[in-house]
N, C-alpha and C positions, 0 to 999 in steps of 0.2 A: 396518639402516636408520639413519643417521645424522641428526641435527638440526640444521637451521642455525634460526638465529633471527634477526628482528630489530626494530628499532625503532625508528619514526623520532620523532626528538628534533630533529630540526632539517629545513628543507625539505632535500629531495634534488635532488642534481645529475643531471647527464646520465647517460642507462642507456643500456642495451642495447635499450631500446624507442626511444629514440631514435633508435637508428643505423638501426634500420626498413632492417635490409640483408635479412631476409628477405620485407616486404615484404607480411607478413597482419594487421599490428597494424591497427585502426582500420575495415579495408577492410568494404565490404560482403556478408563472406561469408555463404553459406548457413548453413540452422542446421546443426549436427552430425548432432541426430535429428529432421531434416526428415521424411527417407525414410521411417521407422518410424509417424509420427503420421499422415503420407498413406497409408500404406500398411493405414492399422488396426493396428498391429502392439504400438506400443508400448502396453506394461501398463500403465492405471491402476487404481486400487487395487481397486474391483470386480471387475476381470476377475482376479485371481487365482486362483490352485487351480483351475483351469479343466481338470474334465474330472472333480475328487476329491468323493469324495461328503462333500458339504459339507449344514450347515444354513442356514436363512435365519431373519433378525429383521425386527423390524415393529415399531413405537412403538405405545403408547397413552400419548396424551397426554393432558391437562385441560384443559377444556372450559370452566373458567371462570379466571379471571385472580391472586382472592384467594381463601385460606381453607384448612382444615386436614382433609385426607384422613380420613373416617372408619372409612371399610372398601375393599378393593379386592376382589371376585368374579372370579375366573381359573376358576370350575370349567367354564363353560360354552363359553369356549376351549379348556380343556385335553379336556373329554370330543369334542372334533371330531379327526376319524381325519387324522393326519397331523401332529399337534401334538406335540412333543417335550417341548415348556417352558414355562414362563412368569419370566421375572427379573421379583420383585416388590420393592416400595421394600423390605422388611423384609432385602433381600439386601445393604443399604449401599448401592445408587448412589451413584457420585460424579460429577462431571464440572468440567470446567474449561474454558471460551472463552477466557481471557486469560491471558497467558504470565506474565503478571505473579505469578498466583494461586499461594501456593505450598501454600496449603490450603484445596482447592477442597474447597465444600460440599456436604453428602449431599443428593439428590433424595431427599426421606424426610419425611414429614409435610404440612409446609410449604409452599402452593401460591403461591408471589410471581409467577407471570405466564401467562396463557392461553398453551397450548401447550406445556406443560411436560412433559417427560416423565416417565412413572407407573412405567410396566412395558414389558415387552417379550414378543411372545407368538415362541417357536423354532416352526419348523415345520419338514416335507421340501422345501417348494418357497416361493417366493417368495408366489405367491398364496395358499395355503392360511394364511401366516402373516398375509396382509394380511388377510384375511373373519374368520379368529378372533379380530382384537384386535377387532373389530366387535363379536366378546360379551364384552367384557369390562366389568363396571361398576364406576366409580371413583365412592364415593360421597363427596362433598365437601363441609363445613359452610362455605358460602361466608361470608368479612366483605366490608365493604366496601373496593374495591380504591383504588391514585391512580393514574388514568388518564389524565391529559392535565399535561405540562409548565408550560403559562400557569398553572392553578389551583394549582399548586404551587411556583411562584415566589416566593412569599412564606415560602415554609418552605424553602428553598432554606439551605443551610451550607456555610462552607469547609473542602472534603474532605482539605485538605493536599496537599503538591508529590506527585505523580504523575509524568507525562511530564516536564511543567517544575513550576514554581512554581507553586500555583496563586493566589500575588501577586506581581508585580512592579512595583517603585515604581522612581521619580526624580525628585527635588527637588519642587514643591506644585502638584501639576496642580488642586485649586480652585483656589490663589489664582491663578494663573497663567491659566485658563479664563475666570474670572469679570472681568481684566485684558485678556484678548485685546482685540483692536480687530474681531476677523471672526468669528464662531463658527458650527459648524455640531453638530446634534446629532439622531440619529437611529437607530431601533430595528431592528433587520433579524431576522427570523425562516426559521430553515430547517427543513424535516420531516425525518424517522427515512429512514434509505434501508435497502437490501437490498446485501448483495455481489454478488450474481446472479452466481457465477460459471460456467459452463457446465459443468462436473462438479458433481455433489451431491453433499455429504459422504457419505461411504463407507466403510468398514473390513472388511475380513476378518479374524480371529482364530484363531491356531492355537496348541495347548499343547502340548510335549512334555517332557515332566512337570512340573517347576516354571518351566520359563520360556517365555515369549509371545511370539511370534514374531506383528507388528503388521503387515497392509500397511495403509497408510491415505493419507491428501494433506491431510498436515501439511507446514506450510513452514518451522517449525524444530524440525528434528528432534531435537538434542541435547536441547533443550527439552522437547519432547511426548513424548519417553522419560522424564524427571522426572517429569512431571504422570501419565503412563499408570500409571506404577510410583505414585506417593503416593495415585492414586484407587483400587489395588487392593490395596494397603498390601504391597506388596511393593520389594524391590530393585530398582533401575536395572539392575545388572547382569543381572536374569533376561528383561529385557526386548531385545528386536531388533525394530527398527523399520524398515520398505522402504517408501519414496517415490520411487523412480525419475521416475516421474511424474505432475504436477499440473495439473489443467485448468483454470488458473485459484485466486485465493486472494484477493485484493485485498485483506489482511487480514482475511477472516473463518477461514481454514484456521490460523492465527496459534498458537493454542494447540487439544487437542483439542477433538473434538464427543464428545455423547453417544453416539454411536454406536459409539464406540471403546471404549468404557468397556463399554456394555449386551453388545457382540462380545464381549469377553473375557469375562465374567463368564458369558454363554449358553457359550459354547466351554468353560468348566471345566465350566459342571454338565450338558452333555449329551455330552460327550466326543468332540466332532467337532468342526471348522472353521466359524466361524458368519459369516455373510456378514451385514451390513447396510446397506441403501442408503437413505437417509432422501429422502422422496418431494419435489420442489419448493414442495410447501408444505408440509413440514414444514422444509426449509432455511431459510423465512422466518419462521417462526413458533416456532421451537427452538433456532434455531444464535446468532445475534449479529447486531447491526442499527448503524449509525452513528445516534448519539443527535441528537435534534433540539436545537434551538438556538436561545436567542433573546441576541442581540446589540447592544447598545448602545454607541454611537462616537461618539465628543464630539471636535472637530476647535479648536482656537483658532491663530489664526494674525494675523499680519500683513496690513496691507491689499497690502503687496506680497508676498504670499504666501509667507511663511517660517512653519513651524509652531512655536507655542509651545508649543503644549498636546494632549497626546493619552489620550486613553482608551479601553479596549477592554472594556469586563465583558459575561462568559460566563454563558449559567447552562444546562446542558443537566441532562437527565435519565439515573438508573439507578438497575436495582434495592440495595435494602438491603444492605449490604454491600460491595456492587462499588465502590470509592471511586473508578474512572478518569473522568476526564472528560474530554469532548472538547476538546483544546488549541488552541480556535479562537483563540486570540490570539497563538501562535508568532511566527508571520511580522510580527507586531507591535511587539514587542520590540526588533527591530534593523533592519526595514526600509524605515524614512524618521527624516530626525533630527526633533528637538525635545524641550529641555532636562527640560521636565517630562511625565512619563508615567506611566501608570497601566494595569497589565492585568490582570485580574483575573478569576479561572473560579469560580463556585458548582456544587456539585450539587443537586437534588433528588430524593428518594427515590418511584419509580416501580414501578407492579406491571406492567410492559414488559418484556421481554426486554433481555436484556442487553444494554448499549452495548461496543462494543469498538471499536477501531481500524479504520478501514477508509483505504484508499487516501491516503494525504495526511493524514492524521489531522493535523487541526488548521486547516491551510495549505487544504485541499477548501472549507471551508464559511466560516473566519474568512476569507477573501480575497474572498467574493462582500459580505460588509460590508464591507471597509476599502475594496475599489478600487471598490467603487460609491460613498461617502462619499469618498473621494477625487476622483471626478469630481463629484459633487454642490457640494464644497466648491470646486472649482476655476472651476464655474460664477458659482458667490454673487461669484468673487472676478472675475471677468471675465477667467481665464485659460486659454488652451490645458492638457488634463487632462494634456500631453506634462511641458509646461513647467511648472508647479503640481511634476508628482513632482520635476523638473530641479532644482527652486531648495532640494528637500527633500535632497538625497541627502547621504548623510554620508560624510566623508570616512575615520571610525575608525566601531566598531560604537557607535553611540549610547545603548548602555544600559551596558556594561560597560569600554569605551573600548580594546576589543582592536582591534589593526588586521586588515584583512580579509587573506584569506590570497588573494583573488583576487576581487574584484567587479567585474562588465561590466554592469552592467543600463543605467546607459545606453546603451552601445554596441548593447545589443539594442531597447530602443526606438528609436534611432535608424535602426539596419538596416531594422527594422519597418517603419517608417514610411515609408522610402523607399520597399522594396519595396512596400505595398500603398496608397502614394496617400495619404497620410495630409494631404498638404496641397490635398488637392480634398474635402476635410469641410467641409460645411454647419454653421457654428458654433451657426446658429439651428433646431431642430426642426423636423421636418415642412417641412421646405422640399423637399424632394426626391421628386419624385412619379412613375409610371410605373401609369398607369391605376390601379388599385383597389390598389396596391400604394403604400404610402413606407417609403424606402429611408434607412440611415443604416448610419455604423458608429464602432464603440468599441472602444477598447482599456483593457490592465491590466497592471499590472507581474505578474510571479510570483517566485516564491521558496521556495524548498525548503532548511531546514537542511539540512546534512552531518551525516552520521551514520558512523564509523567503529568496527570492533568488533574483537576479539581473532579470528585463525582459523587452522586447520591445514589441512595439504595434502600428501598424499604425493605423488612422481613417482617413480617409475622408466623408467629409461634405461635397455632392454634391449642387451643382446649383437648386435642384428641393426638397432641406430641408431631403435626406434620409443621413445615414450614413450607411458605409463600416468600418468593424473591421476585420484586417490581423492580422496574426501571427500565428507562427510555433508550437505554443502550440497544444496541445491533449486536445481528452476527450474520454475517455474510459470508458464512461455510466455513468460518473460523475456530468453531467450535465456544464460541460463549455461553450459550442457554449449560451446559455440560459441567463448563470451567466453575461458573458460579452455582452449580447445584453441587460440586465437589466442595466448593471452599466451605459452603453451608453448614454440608452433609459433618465434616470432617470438623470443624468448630462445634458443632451443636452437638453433637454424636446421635447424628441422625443415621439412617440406613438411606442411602443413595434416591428409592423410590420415596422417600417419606418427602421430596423436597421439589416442592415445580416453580419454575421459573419463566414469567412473563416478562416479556423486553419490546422493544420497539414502538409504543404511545407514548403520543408525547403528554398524557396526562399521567405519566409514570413520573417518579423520582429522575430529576435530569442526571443523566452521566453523560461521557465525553463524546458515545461515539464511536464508530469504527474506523482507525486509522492509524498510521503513523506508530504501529504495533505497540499502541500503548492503551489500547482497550482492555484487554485481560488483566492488568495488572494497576490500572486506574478503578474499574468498576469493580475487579475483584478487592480493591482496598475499601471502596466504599461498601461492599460486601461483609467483611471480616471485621469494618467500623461496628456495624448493626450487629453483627454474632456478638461483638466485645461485651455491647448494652443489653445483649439479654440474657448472655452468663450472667452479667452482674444484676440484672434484674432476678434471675433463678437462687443467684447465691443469696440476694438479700431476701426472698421469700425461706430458706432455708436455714438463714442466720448463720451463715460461713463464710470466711474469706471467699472470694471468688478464684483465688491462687487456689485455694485449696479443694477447690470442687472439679469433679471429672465428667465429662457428660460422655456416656456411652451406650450405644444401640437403645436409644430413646429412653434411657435412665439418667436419675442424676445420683453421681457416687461419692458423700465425703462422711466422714467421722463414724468410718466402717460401717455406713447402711447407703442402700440403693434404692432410688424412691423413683417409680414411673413418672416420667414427664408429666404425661396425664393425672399423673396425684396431685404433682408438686402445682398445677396449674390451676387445677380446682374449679375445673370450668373460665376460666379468664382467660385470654389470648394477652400473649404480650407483643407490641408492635414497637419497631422504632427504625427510626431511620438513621442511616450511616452516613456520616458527610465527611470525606476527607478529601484532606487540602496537602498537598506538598509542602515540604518545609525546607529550614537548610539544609540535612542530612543531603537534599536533592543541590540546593541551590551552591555548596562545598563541598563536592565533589564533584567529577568527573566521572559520567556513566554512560558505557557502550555497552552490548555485545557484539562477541569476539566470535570467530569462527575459520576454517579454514576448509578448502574444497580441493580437491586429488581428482584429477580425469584421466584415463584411458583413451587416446581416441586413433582410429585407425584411417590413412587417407589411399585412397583407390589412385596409386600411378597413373594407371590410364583416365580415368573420367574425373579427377579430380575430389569426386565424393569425399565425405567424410561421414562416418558413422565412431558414435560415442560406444565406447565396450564398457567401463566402468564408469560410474562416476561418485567418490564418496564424500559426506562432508561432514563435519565436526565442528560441535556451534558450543558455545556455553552463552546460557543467559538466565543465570540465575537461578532459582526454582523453577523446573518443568511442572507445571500443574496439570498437566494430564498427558504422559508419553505420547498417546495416540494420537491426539490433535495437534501436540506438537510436530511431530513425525511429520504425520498427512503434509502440514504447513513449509516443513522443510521438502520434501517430493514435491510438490508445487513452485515454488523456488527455484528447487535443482531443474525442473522443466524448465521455467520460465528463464529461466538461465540459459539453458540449449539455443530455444528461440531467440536468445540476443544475440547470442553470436553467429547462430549459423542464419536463420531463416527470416527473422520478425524486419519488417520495414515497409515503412509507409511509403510507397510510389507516387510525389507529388511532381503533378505536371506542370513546369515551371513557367509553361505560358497561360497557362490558366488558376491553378491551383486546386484543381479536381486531384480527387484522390483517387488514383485509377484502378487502386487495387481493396476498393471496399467493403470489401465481403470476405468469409472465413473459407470462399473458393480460391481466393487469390492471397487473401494476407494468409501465411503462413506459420500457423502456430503447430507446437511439437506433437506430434501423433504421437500413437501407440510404438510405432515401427521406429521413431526416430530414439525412443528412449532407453536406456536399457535398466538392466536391476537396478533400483537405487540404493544406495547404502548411506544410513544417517545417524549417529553416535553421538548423543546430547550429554555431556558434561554433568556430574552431580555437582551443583555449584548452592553457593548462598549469596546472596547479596542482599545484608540487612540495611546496606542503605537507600536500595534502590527502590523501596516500596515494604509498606507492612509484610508481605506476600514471599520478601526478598528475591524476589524475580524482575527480569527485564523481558522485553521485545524478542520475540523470535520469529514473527512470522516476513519478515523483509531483508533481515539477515542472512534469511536460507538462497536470499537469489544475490547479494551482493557482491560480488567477484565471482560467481559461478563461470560467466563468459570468458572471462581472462584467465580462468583455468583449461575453459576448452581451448582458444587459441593458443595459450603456452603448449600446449598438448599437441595440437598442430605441430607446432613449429618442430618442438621435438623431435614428432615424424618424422617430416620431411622438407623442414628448414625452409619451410614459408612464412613469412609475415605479413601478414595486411591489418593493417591499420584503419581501413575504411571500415566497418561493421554494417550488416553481419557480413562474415566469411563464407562467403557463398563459392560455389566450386569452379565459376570462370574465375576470382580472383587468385585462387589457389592454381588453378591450372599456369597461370602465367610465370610464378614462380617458378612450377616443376623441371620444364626445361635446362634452365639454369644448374640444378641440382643433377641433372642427367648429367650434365658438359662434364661438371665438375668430378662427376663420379667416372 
């Protein structure tokens, strides 16, 4: 297996992806392991060992939120026939939610949040293990817990740079604020969400003698092999991690759950394979939550609407220790000019569940504050909210004065706009009526940094013209097994079926991982690394420039003859592996996607309701590597988008800290009924500095200001605002009144 490597230090020129002679880069192909997930077939991590006499676990959690474990009673579990175990705190638990953590704390004493896991009762069967944690008593000297974010705003400190900064200045947003000629300034608050993602964390665990063999639906595996190995104080190396496949992650799969931790540790002391499935609400009450937020935006500008002044300060909640904070002011930073600016994250320390990254982390929740204060603000000014962003846009990144490595946003509001009528908007409220319904709509810019990471990839080029693509990368219904069998296919000039793709062992080629939409285009470099080294191995078996060779439908074609793969190889497989590294191209520039979203939405006079009728969105992010998948990714988005404004929120009870609305009966995520057609319009874009691949991030994007387009939308209708999220239909109703008088 040979190495090619590489790195880009400067944008890249035209490839092999270019020439698109084979004809599957971009296209809307199928997934890979379509057939397998329709089929029932494909493994997630539960279904392992199927067939081997395994054990089962079961959580016992705590039942109140603060205070210090004084005794735990396991005998009255362990004396029930069928019971193997019990993993008690005095066994060391550890566990880790955030990839970050590189020394995650023992579950051991210490009660910082209802739901916490105590112990674990091993059984024969699944149900016998769930009735005995039922005797299990954890007795607890409760204190008093902090419960609710607002009351602990004032004790709120800055945690230090985390994701980004948690300050970032330019030049004197007082003076410069208290100077404007137009100001606008307003609080926005959003609630705790759920991942909800349709797999429940999961792990089976198997020893064979000192080392662990993981299955689980983790999305960065090189990682979660770290964290597995430091919570059992053992070696990385004794560790083997299998994620084939993941139902879902949206950052809560990000770093391990306890369940992986409590599996291994039941799997050494009872000497068998220990299966645990953590029940739907224990996923919302154990695993990781996106932290609520309360948001304050101070706008100063010009009377002809140029901004002079901006500020963003954050302050979310988590528990003791956990310093992440949610980086709702990202998109802040560099996504409209003006000289003087201020953005600024606090934490406070919370007996809640842990905050962690979820979907967009930052850009999901800080965009339902800026692009609603930016429509509020464009109002005061008496301008279209198109043209308010128009007069904003910067020509360099406005905080650090790098030039953009590729920005279209207004080209997608403009597309937008065309496409969905944007010049048949009712400028004044509530003017728009259809019996007990008024009708409006809003739109919002989006933006997703670029995020690029180190990754490896092995290919082999068999004797018989197929290729094999290894590595430890995820897909978590994102469409990667696909993405990288395209980039292959299209580099090699393979035929689509000629090329299968293995991901998720961690005895694969390490790549980055699924996250922070920078998988397809990190793994797909280290991918397109390895194609590079085997043209150039083919060309040198042929005696050609490798410029000058064309590989198509498993031929190789240069100095006017076509030589079957299979010829050219002679029986020999060529292997090498792709290791690419970012370089400055990355590090001198400045790289987002841009995007912009158009809502329709219609509000019921009487009941307050609201139902969405259109919703369109328009994203560029560089090379689309597969329509389809991209698509899918943005309809996911523009859902999860819905759910932020109108439905999604954690009901945390502020005397205890139980989450009361735990389950996918209560927390409410977008149905079928709540959605409507969706419309999504992907940009032909290049961006050679953003990656070999010249694409960026699309799958985080798709939900980034989605919500501040449905409440711009709202208001439209009928000249409500709320500011608290989501928009649920008492807040709205209390508005409508008002809007009667006046009419």
């Amino acid at each position: 297996m040979t190495v090619h490597t590489m790195q880009l230090n400067e944008p890249i020129g035209e490839t092999r992806l270019d020439r698109d002679v084979q004809g599957v880069i971009g296209r809307p192909i199928d997934r890979f392991e379509g057939p397998l997930k329709v089929t029932g077939t494909a493994p997630y991590a539960y279904e392992n060992l199927k067939g081997e006499t395994v054990a089962y676990g079961y959580l016992v959690t705590s039942g109140v939120g603060a205070g210090r474990i004084r005794s735990v009673d396991a005998m009255p579990a362990l004396s029930m026939a069928g019971v193997l175990h019990v993993v008690m705190p005095e066994d060391g638990v550890r566990a880790a939610a955030d990839p970050s953590d590189k020394k995650p704390a023992a579950i051991k004493g210490e009660i910082t949040y209802f739901g916490q896991p105590v112990c674990m009762v091993v059984a024969e069967s699944f149900e016998v293990a769930r009735d005995a944690a039922k005797l299990v008593t954890v007795d607890v000297e409760e204190t008093d817990g902090k419960y609710d974010l607002l009351a602990e705003q004032p004790n709120a400190y800055d945690p230090g740079d985390n994701t980004i900064p948690s300050t970032v200045t330019k030049g004197d947003f007082d003076k410069a604020f208290a100077a404007a000629e137009v100001t606008f300034e307003a609080t926005y608050t959003t609630p705790s969400q759920s991942h909800s993602a349709m797999e429940p964390h999961a792990a089976v665990a198997r020893w064979d003698g000192d080392a662990l063999t993981l299955y689980g639906c983790y999305q960065l595996v090189s990682t979660n092999v770290q964290q597995i190995a430091a919570a059992l104080g053992i070696s990385p190396s004794k560790v083997h991690m299998v994620n084939p496949f993941i139902g879902g992650g949206f950052g809560g799969k990000l770093g391990i759950g306890p369940e992986s931790v409590f599996a291994a540790i039941a799997a050494k002391a009872t000497g068998r394979p220990v299966k645990v499935a953590l029940t739907r609400q224990q996923v919302y009450q154990t695993t990781s939550r996106r932290s609520d937020t309360i948001q304050r935006v101070r706008l100063g500008a010009t009377k002809d609407g140029r901004i002079t002044a901006m500020a963003h300060d954050t302050w979310t909640g988590n528990t003791k220790g956990d310093e992440f904070f949610e980086p709702a002011g990202i998109s802040s930073i560099f996504l409209y000019a003006g000289e003087n600016r201020q953005i600024t994250h606090r934490k406070a320390n919370v007996n809640i569940l842990l905050s962690s990254s979820m979907r967009a982390p930052g850009e999901a929740v800080g965009m339902l504050a800026t692009e609603n204060a930016m429509d509020e603000m464009a109002e005061k000014l008496g301008l279209d909210p198109i043209e308010f962003r128009k007069r904003n846009e910067p020509e360099v990144d406005p905080q650090e004065g790098l030039p953009f490595s590729s920005r279209k946003l207004v080209e997608c509001m403009d597309i937008g706009a065309r496409r969905f009528g944007w010049e048949k908007r009712n400028t004044r409220p509530g003017t728009r009526r259809e019996g007990e319904w008024l009708v409006g709509i809003g739109m919002s810019a989006a933006s997703r940094k670029n995020l690029l990471q180190e990754a490896k990839a092995d290919i082999t080029l068999s004797p018989d013209g197929r290729a094999t693509v290894s590595t430890d990368m995820t897909d978590i219904g994102t469409g990667t097994y696909t993405i990288l069998q395209q980039i292959t296919a299209e580099m090699l000039g393979l035929k689509i079926e000629n090329v299968s793709v293995q991901l998720g062992d961690s005895k694969l080629a390490q790549g980055p991982g699924s996250g922070g939409s920078w998988g397809a285009n990190s793994s797909g470099s280290a991918v397109f690394t390895a194609c590079e080294g085997i043209v150039e191995a083919i060309a040198k078996k042929l005696g050609v420039p490798a410029d000058d060779l064309t590989l198509k439908d498993g031929a190789a074609i240069a100095g006017n003859r076509q030589t079957p793969l299979s010829q050219v190889l002679a029986g020999e497989a060529i292997s090498v592996t792709g290791h690419f590294k970012p370089g400055k191209a990355f590090e001198e520039t400045h790289q987002a996607s841009y995007g912009a979203h158009f809502c329709e939405a219609a509000v019921n006079l009487v009941t307050g309701e609201t139902r969405i009728r259109r919703l369109l969105t328009v994203g560029a992010a560089g090379r689309i590597l597969n329509e389809k998948t991209a698509t899918s990714q943005c309809y996911g988005g523009q859902i999860f988008g819905i759910g932020t404004a109108l439905t999604e929120e954690l009901v945390i009870d502020t005397r205890t800290g139980l989450m009361v609305n735990h389950d996918l009966a209560e927390y409410h995520v977008p149905v079928n009924a709540d959605v409507p057609q969706l419309e999504v319009v992907l940009l032909d874009e290049r961006d050679p500095a953003a990656s070999p691949l010249a694409g960026r991030g699309i799958g985080e994007l798709a939900i980034s200001g989605v919500g501040a387009a449905v409440t711009n939308a709202i208001y439209n209708a009928c000249g409500v605002r709320v500011r608290d999220y989501p928009m649920t239909l008492d807040k709205v109703l209390k508005g409508l009144p008002a809007l009667d008088a006046a009419a």
